[in-house]
C-alpha positions in Angstrom: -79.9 28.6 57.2 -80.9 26.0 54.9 -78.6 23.1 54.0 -76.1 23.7 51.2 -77.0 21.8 48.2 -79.8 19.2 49.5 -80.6 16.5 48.3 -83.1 14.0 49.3 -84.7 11.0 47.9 -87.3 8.4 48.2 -86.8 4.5 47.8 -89.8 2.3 47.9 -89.2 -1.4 46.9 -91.3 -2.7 44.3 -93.2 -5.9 45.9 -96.9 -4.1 45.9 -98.5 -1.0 45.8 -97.8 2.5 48.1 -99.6 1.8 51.4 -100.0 4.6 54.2 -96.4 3.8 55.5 -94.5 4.2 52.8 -96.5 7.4 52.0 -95.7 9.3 55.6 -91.9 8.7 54.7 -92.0 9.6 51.2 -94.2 13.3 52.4 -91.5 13.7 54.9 -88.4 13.1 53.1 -90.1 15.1 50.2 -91.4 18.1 52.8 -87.7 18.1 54.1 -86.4 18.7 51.1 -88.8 21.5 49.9 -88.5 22.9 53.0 -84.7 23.6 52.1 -85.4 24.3 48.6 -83.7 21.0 48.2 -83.6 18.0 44.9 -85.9 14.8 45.4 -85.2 12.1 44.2 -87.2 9.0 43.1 -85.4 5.8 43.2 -86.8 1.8 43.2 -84.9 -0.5 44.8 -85.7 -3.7 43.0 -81.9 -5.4 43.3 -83.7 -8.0 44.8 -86.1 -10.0 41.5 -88.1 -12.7 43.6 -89.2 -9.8 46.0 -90.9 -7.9 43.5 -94.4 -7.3 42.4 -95.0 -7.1 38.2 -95.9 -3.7 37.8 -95.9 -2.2 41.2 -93.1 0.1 40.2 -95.5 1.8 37.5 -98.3 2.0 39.8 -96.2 3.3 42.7 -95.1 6.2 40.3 -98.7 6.8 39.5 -99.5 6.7 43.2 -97.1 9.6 43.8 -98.1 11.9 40.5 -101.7 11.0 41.9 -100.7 12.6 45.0 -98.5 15.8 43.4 -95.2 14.6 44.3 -92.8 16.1 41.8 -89.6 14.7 41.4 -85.9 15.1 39.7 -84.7 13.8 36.6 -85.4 10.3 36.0 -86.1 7.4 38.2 -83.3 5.6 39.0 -83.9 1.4 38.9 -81.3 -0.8 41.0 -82.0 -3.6 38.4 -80.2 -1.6 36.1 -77.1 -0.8 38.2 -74.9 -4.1 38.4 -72.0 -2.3 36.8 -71.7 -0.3 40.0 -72.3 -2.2 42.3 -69.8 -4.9 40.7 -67.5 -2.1 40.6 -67.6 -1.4 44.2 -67.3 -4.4 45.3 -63.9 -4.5 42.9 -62.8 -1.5 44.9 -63.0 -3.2 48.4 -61.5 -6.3 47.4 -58.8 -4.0 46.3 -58.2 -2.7 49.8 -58.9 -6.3 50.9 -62.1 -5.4 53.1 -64.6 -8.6 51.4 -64.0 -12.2 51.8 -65.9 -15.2 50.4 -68.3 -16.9 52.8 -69.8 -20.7 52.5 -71.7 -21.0 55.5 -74.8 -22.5 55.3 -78.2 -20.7 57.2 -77.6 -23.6 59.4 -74.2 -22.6 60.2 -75.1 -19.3 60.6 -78.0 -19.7 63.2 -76.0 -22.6 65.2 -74.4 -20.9 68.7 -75.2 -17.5 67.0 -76.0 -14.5 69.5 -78.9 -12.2 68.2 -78.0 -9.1 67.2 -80.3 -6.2 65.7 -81.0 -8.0 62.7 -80.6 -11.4 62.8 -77.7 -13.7 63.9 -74.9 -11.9 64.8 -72.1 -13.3 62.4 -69.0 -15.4 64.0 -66.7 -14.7 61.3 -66.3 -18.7 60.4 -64.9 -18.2 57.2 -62.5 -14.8 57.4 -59.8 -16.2 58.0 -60.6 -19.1 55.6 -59.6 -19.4 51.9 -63.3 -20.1 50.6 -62.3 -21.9 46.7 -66.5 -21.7 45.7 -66.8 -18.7 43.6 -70.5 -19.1 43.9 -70.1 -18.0 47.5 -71.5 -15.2 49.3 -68.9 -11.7 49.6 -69.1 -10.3 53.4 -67.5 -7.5 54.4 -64.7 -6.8 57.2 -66.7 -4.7 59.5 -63.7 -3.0 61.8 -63.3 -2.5 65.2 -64.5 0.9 66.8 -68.6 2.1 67.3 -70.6 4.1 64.8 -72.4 7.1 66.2 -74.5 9.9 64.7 -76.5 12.4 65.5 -80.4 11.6 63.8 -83.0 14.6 63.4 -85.1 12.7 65.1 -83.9 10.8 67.6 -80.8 12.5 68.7 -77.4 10.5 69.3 -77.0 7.0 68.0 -74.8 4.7 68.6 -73.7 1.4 67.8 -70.7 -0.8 67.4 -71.5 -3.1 63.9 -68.8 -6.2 65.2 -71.0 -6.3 68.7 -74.1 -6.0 66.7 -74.1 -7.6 63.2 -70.5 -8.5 62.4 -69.3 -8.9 59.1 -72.7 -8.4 56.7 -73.5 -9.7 53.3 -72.5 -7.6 50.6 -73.3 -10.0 47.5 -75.6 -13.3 48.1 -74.2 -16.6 46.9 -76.9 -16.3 43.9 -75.4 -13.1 43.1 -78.1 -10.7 43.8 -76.5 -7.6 45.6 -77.2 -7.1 49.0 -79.4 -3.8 50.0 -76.7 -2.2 52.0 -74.2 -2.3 49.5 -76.8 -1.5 46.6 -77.9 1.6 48.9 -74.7 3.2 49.6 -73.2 3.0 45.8 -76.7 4.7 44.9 -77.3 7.3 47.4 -73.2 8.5 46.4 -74.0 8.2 43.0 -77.4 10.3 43.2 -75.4 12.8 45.5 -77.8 12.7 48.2 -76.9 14.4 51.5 -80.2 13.4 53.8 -82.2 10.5 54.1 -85.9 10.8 55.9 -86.8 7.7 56.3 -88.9 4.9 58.6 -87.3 4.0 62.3 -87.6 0.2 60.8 -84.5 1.3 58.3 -82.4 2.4 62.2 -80.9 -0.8 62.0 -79.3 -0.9 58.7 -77.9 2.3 59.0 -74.2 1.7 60.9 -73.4 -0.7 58.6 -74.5 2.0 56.0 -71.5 4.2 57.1 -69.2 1.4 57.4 -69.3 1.0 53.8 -69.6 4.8 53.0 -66.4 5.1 55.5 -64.7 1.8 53.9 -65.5 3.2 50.2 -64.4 6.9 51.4 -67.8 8.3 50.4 -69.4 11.1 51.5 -71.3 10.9 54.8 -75.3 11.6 54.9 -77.5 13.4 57.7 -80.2 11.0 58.7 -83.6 11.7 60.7 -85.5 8.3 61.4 -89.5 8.2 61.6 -91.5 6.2 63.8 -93.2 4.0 61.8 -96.8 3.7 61.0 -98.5 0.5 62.8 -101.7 -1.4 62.3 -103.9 -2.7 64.7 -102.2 -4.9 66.0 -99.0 -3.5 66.8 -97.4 -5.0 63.7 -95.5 -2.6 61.3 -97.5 -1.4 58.2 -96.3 -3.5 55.2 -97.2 -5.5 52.0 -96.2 -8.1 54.2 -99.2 -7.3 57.1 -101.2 -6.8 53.5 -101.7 -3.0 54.0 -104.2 -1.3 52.2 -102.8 0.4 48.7 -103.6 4.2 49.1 -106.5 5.5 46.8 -105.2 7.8 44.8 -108.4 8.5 43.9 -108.7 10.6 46.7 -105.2 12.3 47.0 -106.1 15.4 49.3 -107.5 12.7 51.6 -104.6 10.4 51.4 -102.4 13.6 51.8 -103.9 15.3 54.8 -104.2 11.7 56.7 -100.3 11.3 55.8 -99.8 15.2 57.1 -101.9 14.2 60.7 -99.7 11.0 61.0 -96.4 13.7 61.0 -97.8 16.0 63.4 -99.4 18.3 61.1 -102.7 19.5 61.3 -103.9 20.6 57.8 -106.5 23.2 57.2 -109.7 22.3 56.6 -110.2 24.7 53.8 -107.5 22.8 51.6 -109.2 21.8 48.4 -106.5 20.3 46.1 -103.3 18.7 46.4 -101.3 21.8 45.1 -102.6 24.1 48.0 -101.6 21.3 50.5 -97.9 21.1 49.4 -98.0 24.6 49.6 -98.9 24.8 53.1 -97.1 21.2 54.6 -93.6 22.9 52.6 -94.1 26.3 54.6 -94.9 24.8 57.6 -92.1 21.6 57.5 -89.2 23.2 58.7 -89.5 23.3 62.2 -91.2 19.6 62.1 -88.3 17.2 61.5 -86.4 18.7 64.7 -88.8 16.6 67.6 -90.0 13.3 67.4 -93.2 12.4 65.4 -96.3 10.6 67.4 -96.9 7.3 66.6 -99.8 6.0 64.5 -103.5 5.9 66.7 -106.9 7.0 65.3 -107.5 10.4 66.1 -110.3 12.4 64.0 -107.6 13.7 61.9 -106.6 10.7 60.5 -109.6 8.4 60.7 
């Protein structure tokens, strides 16, 4: 039976073109929500200036009408959402779950254990009245493990405090942090599931500690393996990935479709015919783990 009111969406960052990773997530979030006769949604998550690329937003966009991606309403920028976000962070001062943080990076890395992302926070200043407004805002991560259940990789668990501790919620230059910029939108744009990349795993606990803090709906996840280059690295701008033509969508597509497990029919001539045949085929794909990236002549 297929999900009641889904809604899924897709949320490149803006710092260079779509490469062959961030194409396999957006086919699959957009093949799971078709699938379901779901909404998908387009979304850029440029909170963050220095990180982006002039004009990489457009050309993504092109990328994916290149490639017959079809989308709802308009595309949401985070550049353009500081009202909720400030608003948000208004509400959990309210409930007195953000405190004001001066630490330098060398504070933070000093005697720090590693956690899944980084130094795990010692909670130097939560306790502390920190008189710098300029400050960063963190958030009171409670007590207790997060666990849910991913379409992809079954039961996850983790306990935030062990793992993170008390995460940034607004830098000290003021730029909102991507968790709390990510939470505010996906409530905001209704969404109910998120297909995303395995590299994304991480963030997700403290993802439902703010949904849970901010009493917002909770979302179904399923989490990719991501797409790796030759050298074992991931896929990124950052490893300079190659932008995909979309000169050449079918190709792009059916590459994409081989990467998920798919095997498309050679006798596919346009990008229209493949959606039609990767939607009536998706359902039963998002249940079992994905293979990870290695030539094969499917994808080569």
């Amino acid at each position: 039976m297929a999900p009641q009111g889904y809604r899924g969406r897709f949320a490149p960052t803006p710092s260079g073109p779509l490469h062959f990773g961030s194409l396999v997530a957006a086919m699959a979030s957009y093949l799971d929500a078709r699938s379901h006769d779901g909404a998908w949604l387009v979304r850029m998550e440029d909170v963050d200036p220095p990180r982006e690329m002039p004009g990489s937003a457009d050309r993504i966009l092109r990328t994916l009408e290149a490639l017959g991606f079809q989308w709802e309403g308009p595309v949401m920028y985070q550049s353009q959402r500081g009202e909720a976000y400030r608003a948000a962070l208004s509400e959990l001062h309210r409930l007195g779950l953000i405190y004001r943080c001066a630490c330098s990076r060398k504070t933070l890395s000093e005697g720090a254990r590693r956690g899944v992302d980084g130094p795990v926070y010692r909670g130097t200043c939560r306790d502390q009245a920190v008189a710098n407004s300029s400050a960063a805002l963190r958030l009171r991560v409670p007590e207790g493990r997060i666990v849910f259940d991913d379409a992809v990789l079954g039961r996850v668990a983790c306990d935030p405090v062990q793992e993170c501790g008390d995460f940034v919620l607004q830098r000290a230059d003021g730029v909102y942090a991507y968790q709390l910029a990510v939470v505010v939108d996906d409530a905001d744009q209704a969404i109910t599931h998120i297909v995303r990349g395995a590299d994304l795993l991480t963030s997700t606990p403290r993802q439902i500690v703010l949904q849970q803090a901010l009493s917002l709906p909770s979302i179904r996840y399923a989490h990719l393996p991501v797409v790796l280059d030759e050298h074992g690295d991931k896929l990124s701008k950052q490893t300079l990935a190659a932008p995909v033509d979309d000169e050449r969508p079918l190709a792009a597509l059916k590459a994409s479709a081989c990467f998920l497990g798919l095997t498309p029919p050679a006798d596919l001539v346009n990008p229209d015919e493949f959606w039609r045949w990767a939607i009536a085929g998706w359902p039963s794909r998002i249940a079992r783990p994905v293979r990870g990236y290695r030539p094969t002549p499917c994808n080569s």
